[in-house]
PyMOL Python script that loads the backbone (N, CA, C, O; Angstrom):
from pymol import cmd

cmd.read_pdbstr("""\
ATOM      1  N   UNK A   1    -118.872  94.857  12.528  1.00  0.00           N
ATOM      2  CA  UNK A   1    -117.993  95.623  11.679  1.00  0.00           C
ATOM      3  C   UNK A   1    -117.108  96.519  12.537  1.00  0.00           C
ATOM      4  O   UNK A   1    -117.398  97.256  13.479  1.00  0.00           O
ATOM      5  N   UNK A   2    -115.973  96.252  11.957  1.00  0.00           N
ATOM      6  CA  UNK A   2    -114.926  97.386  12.679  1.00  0.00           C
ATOM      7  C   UNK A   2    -115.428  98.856  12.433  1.00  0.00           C
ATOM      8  O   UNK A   2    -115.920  99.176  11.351  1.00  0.00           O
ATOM      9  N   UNK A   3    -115.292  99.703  13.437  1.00  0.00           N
ATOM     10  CA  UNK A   3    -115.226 101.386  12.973  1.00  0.00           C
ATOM     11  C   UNK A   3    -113.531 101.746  12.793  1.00  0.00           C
ATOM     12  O   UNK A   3    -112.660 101.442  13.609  1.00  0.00           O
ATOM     13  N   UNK A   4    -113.357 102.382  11.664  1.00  0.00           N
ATOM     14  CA  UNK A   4    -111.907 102.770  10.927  1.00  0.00           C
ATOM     15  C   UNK A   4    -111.962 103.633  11.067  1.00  0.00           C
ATOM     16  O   UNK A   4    -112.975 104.218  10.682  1.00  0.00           O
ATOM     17  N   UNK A   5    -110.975 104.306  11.682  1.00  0.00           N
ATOM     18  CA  UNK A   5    -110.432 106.189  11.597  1.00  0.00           C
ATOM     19  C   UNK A   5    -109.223 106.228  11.182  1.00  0.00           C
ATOM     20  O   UNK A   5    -108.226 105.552  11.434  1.00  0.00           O
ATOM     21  N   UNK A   6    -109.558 107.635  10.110  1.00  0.00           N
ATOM     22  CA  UNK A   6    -108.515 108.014   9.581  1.00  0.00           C
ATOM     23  C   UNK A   6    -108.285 109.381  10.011  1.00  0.00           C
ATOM     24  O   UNK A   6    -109.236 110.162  10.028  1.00  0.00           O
ATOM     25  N   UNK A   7    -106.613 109.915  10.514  1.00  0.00           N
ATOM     26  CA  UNK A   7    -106.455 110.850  10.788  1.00  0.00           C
ATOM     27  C   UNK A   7    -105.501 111.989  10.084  1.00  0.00           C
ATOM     28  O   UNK A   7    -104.649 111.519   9.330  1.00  0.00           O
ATOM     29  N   UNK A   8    -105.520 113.217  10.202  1.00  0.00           N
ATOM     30  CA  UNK A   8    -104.682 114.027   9.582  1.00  0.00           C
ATOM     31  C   UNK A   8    -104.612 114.151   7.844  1.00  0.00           C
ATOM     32  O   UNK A   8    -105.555 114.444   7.110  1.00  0.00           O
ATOM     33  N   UNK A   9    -103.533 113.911   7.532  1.00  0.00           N
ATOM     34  CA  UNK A   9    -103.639 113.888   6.018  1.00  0.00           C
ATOM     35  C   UNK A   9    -103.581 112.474   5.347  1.00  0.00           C
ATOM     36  O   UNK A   9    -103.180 112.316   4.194  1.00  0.00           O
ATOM     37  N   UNK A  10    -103.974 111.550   6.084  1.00  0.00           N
ATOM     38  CA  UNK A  10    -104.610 110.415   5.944  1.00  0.00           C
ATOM     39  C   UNK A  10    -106.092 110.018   5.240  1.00  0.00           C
ATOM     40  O   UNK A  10    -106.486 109.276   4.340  1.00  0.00           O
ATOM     41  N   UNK A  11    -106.730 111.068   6.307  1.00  0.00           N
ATOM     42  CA  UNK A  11    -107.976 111.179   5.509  1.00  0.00           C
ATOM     43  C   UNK A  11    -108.478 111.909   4.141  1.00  0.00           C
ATOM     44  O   UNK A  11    -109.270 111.598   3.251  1.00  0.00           O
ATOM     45  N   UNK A  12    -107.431 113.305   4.466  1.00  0.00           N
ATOM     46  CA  UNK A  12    -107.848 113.877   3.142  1.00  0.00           C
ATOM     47  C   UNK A  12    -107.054 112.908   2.015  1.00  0.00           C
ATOM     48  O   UNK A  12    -107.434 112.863   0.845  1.00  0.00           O
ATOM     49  N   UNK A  13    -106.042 112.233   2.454  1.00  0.00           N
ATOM     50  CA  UNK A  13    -105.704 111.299   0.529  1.00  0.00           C
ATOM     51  C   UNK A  13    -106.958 110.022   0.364  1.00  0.00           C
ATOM     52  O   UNK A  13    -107.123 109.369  -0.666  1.00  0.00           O
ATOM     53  N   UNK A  14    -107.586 109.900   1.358  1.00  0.00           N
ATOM     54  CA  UNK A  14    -109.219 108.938   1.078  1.00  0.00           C
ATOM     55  C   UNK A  14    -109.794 109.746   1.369  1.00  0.00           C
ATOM     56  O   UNK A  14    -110.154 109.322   2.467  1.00  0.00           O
ATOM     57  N   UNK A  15    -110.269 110.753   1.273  1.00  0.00           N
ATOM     58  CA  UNK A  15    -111.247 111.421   1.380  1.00  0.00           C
ATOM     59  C   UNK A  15    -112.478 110.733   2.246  1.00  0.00           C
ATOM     60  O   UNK A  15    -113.658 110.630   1.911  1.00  0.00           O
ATOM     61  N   UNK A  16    -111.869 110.319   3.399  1.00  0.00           N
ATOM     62  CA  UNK A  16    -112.971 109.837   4.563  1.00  0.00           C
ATOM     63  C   UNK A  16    -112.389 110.056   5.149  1.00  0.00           C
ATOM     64  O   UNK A  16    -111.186 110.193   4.927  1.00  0.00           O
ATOM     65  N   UNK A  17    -112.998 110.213   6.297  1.00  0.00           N
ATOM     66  CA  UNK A  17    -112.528 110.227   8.101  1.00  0.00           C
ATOM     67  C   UNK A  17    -113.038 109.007   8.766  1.00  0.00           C
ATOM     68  O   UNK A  17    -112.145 108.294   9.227  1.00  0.00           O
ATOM     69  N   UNK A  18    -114.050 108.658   8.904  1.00  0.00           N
ATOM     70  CA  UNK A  18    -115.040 107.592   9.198  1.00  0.00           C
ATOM     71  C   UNK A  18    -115.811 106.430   8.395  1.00  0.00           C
ATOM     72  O   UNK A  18    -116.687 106.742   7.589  1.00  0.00           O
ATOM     73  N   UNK A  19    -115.459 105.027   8.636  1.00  0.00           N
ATOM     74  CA  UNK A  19    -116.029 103.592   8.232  1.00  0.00           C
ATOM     75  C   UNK A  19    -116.335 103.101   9.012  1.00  0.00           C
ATOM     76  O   UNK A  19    -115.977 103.397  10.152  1.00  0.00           O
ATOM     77  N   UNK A  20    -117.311 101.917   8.671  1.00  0.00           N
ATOM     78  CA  UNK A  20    -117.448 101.027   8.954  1.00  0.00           C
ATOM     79  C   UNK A  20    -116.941  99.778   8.064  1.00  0.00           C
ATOM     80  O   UNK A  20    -117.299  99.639   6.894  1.00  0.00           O
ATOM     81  N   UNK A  21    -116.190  99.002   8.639  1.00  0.00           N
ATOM     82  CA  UNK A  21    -115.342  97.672   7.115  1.00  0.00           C
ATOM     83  C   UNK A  21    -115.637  96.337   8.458  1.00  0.00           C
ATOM     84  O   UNK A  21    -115.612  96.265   9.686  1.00  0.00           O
ATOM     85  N   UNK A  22    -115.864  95.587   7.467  1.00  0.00           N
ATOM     86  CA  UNK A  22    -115.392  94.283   7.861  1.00  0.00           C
ATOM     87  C   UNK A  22    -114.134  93.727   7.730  1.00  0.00           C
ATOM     88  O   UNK A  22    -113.551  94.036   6.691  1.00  0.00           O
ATOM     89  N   UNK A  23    -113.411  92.816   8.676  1.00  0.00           N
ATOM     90  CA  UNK A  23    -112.127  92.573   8.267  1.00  0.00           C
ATOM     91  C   UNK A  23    -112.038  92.048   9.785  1.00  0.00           C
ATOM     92  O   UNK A  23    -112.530  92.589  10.775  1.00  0.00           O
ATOM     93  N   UNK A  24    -111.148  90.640   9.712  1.00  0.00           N
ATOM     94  CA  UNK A  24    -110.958  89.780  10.487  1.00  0.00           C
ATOM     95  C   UNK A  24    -109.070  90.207  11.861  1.00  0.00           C
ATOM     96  O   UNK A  24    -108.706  89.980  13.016  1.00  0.00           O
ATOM     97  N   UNK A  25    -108.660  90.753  10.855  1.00  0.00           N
ATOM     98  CA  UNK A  25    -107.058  91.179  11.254  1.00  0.00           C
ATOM     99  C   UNK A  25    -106.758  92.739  10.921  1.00  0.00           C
ATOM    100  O   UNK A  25    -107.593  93.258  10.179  1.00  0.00           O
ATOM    101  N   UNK A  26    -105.737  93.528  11.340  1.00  0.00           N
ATOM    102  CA  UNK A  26    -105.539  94.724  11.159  1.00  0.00           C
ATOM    103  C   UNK A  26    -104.509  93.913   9.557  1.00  0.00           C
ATOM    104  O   UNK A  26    -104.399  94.760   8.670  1.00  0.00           O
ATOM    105  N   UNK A  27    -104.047  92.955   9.298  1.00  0.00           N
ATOM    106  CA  UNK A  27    -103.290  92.955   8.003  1.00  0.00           C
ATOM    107  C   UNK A  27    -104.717  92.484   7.063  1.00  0.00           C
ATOM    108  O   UNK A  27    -104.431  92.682   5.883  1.00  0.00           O
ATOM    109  N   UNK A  28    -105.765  92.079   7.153  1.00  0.00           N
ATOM    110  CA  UNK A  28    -106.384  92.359   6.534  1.00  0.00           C
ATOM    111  C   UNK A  28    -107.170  93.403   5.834  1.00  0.00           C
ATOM    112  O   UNK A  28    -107.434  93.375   4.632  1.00  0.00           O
ATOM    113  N   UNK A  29    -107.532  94.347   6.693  1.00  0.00           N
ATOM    114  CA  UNK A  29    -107.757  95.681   6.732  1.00  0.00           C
ATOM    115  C   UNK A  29    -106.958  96.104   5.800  1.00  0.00           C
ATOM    116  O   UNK A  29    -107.286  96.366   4.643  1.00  0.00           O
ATOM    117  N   UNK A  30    -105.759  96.194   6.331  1.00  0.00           N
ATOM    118  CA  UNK A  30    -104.607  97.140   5.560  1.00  0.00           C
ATOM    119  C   UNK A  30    -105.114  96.415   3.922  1.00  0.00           C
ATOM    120  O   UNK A  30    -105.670  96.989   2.986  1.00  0.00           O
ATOM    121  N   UNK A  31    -104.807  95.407   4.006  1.00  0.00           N
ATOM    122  CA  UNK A  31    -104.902  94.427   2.543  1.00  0.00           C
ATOM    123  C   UNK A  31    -106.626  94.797   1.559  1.00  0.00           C
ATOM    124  O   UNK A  31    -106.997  94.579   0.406  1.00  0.00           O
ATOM    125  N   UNK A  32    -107.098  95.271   2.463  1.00  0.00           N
ATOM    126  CA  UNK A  32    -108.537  95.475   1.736  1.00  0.00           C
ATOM    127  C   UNK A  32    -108.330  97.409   1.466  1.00  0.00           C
ATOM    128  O   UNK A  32    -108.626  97.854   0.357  1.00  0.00           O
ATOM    129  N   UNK A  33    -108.003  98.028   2.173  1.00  0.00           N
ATOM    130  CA  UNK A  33    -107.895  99.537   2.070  1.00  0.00           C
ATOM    131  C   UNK A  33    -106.746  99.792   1.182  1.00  0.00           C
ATOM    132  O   UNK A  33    -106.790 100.837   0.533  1.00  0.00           O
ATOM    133  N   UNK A  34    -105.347  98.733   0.987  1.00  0.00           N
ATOM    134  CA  UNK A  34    -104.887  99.506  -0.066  1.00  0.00           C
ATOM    135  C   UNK A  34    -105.497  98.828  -1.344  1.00  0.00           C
ATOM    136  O   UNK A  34    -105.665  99.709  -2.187  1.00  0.00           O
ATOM    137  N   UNK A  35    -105.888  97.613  -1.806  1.00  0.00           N
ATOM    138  CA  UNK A  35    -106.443  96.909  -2.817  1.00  0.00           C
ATOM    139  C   UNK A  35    -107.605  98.621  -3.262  1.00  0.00           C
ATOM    140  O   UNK A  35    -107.533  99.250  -4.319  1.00  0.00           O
ATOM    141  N   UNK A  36    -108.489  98.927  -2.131  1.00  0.00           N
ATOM    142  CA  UNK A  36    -109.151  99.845  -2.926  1.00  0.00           C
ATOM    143  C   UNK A  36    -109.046 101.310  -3.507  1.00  0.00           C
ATOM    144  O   UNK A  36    -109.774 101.943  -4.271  1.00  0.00           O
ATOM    145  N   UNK A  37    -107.346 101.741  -2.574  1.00  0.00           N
ATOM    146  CA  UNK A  37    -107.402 102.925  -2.544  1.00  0.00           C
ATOM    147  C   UNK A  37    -105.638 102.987  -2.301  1.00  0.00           C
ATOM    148  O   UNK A  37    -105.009 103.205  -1.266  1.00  0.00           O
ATOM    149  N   UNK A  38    -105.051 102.640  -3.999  1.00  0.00           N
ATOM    150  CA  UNK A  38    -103.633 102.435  -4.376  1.00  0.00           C
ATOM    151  C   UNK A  38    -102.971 104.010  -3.354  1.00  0.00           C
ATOM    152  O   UNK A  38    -101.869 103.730  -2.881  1.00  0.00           O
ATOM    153  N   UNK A  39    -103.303 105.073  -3.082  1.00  0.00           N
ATOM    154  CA  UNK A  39    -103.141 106.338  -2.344  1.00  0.00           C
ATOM    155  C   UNK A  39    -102.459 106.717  -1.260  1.00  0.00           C
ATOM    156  O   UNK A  39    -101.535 107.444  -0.897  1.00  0.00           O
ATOM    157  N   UNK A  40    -103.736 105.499  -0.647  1.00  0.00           N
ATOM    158  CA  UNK A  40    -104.089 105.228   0.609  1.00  0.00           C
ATOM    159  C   UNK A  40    -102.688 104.053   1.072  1.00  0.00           C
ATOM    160  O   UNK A  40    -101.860 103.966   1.979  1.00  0.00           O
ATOM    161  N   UNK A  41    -102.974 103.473   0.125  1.00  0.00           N
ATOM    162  CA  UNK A  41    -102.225 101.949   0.313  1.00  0.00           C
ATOM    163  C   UNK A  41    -100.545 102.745   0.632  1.00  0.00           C
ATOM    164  O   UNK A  41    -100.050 102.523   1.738  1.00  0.00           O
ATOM    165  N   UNK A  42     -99.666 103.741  -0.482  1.00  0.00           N
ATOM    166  CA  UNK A  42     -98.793 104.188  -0.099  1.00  0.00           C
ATOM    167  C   UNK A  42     -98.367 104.805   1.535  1.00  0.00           C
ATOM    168  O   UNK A  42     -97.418 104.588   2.288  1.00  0.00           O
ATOM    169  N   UNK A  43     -99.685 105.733   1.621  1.00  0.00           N
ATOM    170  CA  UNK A  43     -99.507 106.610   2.915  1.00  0.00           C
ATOM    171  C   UNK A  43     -99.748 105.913   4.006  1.00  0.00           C
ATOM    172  O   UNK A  43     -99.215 106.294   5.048  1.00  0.00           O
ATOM    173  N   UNK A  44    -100.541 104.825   4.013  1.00  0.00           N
ATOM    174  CA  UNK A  44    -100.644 103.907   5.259  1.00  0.00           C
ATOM    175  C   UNK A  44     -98.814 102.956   5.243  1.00  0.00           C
ATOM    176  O   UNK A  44     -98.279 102.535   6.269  1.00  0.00           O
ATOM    177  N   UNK A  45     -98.384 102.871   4.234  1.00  0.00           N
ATOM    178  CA  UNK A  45     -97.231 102.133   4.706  1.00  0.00           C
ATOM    179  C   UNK A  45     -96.223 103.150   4.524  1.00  0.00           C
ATOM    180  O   UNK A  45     -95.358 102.756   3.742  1.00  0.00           O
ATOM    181  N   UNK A  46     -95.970 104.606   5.071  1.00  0.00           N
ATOM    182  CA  UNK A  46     -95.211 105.817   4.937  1.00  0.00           C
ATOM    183  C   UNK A  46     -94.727 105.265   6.290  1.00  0.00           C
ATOM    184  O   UNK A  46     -95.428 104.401   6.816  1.00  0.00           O
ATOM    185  N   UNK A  47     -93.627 105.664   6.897  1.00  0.00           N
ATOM    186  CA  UNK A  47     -92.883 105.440   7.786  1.00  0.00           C
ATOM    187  C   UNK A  47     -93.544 106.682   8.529  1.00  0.00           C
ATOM    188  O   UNK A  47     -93.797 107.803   8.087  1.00  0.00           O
ATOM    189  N   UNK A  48     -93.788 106.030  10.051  1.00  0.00           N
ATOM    190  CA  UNK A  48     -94.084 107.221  11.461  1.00  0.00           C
ATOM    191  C   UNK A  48     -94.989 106.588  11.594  1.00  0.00           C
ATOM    192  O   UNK A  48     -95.172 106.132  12.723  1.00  0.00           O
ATOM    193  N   UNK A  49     -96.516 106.085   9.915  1.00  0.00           N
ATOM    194  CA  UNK A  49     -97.635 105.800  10.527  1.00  0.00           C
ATOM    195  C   UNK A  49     -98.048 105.024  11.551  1.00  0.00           C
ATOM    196  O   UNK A  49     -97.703 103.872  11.289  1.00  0.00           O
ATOM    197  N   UNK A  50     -98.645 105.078  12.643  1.00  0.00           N
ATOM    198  CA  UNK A  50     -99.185 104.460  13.641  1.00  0.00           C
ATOM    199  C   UNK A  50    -100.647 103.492  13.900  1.00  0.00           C
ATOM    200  O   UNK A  50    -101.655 103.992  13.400  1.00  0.00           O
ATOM    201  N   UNK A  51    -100.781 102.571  14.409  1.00  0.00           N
ATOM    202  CA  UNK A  51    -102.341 102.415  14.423  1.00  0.00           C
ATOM    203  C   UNK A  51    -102.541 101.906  15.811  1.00  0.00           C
ATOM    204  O   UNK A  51    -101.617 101.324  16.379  1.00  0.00           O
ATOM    205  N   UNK A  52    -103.719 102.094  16.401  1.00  0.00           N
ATOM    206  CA  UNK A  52    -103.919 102.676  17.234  1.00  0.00           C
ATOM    207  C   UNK A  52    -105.591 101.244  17.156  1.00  0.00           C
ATOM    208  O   UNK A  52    -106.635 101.431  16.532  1.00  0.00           O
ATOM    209  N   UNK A  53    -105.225  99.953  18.029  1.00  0.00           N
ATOM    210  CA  UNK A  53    -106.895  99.425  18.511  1.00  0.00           C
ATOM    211  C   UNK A  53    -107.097  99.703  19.722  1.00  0.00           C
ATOM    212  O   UNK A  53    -106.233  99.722  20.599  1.00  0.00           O
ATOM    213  N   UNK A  54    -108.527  99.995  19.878  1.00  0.00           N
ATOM    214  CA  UNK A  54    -109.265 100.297  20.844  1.00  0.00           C
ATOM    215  C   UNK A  54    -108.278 101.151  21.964  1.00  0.00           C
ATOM    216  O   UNK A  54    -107.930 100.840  23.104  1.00  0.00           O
ATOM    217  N   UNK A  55    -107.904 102.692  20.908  1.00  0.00           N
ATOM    218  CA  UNK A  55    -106.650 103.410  21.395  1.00  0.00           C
ATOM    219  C   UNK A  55    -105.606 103.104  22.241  1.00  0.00           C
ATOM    220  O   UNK A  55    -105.143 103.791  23.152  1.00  0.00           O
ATOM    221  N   UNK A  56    -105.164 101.636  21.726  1.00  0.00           N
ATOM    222  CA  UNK A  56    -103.841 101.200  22.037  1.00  0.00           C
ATOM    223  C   UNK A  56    -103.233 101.460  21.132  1.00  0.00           C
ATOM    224  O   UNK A  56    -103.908 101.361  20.106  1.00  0.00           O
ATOM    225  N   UNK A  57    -101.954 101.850  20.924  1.00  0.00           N
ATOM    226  CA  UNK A  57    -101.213 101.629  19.840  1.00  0.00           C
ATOM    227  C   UNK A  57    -100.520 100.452  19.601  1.00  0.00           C
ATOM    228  O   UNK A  57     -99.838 100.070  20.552  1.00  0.00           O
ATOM    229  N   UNK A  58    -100.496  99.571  18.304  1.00  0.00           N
ATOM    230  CA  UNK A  58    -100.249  97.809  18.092  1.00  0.00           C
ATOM    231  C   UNK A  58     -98.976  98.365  16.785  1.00  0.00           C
ATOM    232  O   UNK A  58     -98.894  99.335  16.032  1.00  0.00           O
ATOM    233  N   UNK A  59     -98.035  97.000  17.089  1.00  0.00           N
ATOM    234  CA  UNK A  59     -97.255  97.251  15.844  1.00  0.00           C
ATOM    235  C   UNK A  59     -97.844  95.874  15.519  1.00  0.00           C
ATOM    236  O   UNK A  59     -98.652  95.524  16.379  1.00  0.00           O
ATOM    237  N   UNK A  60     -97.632  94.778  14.284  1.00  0.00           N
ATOM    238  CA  UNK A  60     -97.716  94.102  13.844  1.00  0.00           C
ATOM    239  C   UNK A  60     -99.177  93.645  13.653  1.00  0.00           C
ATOM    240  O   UNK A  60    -100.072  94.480  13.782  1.00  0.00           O
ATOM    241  N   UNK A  61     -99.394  92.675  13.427  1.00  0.00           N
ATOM    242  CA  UNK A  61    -100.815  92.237  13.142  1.00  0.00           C
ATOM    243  C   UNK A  61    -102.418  91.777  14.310  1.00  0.00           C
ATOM    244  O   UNK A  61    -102.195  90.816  15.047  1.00  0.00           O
ATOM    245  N   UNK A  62    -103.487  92.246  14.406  1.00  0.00           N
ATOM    246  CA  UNK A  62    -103.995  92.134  15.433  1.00  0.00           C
ATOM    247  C   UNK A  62    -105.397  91.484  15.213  1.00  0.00           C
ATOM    248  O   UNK A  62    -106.079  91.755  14.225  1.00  0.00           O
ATOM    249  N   UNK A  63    -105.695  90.824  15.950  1.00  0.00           N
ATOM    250  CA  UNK A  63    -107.176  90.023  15.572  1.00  0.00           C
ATOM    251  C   UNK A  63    -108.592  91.436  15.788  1.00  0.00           C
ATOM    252  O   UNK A  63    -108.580  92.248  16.712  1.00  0.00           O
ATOM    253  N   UNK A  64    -109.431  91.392  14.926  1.00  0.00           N
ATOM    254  CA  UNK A  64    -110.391  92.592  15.024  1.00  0.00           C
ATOM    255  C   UNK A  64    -111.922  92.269  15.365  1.00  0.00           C
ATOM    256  O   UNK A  64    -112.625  91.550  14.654  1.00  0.00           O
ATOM    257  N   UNK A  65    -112.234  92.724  16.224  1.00  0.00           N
ATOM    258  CA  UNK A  65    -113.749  91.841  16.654  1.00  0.00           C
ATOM    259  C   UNK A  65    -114.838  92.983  15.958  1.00  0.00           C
ATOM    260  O   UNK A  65    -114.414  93.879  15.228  1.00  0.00           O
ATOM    261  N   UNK A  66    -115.784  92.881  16.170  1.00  0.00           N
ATOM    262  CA  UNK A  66    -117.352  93.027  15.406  1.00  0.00           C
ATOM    263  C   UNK A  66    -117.489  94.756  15.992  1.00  0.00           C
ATOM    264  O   UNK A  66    -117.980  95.535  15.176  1.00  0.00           O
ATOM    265  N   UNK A  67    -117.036  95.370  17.458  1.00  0.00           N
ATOM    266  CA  UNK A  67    -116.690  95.964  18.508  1.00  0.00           C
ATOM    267  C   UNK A  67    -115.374  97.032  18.198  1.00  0.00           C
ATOM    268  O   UNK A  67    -115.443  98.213  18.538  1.00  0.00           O
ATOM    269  N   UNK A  68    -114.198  96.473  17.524  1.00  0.00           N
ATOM    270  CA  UNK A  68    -113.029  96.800  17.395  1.00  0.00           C
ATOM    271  C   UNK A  68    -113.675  98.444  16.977  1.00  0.00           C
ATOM    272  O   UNK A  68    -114.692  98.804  16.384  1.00  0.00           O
ATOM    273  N   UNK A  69    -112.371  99.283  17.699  1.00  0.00           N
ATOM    274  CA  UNK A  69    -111.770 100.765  16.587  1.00  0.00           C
ATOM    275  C   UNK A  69    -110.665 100.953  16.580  1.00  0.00           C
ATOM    276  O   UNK A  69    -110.041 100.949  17.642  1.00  0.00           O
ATOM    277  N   UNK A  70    -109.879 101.244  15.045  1.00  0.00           N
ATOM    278  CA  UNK A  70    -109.024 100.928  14.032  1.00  0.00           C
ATOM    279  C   UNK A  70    -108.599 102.414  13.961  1.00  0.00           C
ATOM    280  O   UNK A  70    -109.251 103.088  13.163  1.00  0.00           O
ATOM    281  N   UNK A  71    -107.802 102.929  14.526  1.00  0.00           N
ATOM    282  CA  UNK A  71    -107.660 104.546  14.162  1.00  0.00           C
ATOM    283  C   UNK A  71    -105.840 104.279  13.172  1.00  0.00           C
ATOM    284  O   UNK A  71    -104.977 103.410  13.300  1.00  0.00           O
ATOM    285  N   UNK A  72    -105.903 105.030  12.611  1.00  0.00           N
ATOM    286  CA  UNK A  72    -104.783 105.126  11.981  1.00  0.00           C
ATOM    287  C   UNK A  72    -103.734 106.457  11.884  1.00  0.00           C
ATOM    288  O   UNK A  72    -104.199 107.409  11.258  1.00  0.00           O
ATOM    289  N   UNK A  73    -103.106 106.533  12.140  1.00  0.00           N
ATOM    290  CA  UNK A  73    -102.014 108.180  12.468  1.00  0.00           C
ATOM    291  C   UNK A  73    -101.118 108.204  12.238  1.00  0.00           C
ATOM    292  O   UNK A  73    -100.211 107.405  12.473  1.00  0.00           O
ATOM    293  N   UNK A  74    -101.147 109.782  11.348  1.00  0.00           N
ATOM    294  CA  UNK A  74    -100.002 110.049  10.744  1.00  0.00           C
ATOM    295  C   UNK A  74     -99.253 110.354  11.271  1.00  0.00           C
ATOM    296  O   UNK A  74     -99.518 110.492  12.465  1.00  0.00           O
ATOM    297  N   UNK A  75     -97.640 110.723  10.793  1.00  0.00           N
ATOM    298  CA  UNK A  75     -96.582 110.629  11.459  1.00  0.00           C
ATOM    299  C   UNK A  75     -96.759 112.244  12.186  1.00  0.00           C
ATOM    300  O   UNK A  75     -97.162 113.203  11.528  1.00  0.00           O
ATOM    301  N   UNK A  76     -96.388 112.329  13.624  1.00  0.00           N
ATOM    302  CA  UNK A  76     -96.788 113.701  14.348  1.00  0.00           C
ATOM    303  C   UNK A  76     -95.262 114.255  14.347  1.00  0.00           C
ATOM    304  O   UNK A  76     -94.126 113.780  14.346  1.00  0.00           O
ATOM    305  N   UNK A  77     -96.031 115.830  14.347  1.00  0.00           N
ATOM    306  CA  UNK A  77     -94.388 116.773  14.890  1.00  0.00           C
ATOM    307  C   UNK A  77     -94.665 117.491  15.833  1.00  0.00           C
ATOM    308  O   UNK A  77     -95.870 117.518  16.084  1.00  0.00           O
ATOM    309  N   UNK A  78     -94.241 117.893  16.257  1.00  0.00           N
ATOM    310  CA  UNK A  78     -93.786 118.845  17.974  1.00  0.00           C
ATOM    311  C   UNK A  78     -93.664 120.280  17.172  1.00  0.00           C
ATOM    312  O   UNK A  78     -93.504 120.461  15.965  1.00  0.00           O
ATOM    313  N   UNK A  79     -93.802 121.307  18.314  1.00  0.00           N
ATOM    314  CA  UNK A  79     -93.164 122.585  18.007  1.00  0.00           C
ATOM    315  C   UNK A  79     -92.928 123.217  19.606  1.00  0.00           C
ATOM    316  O   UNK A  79     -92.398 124.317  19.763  1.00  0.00           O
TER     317      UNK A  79
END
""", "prot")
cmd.dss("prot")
cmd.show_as("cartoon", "prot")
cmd.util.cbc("prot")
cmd.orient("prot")
């Protein structure tokens, strides 16, 4: 099972920080987290968000092993 992190105000609109999910692809993932959590499903496809395997950051779709971590991040600001 993948470990999923959610960060910033990511987590508080799912009210988790930390999973464990099964899921073969990061577009699967996405496809199973907004199916459960219509919220979630908006703010993960908000423009800035980032995701981040095995703290790389990936744009497009990525194969997810048993091992994988899935962090997800919201859009950041500077001061």
């Amino acid at each position: 099972m993948a470990r999923v992190l959610l960060f910033g105000r990511l987590s508080d609109i799912a009210g988790w920080r930390e999973r464990e999910l099964e899921s073969a692809s990061l577009a699967d993932l996405r496809a199973s987290l907004s199916a459960e959590d219509p919220g979630l499903a908006e703010a993960l496809s908000a423009p800035g968000v980032q995701v981040a395997l095995d703290q790389a950051i990936v744009r497009g779709d990525a194969a997810l092993s048993s091992r994988s971590e899935v962090a997800f991040l919201p859009p950041m600001s500077g001061g």
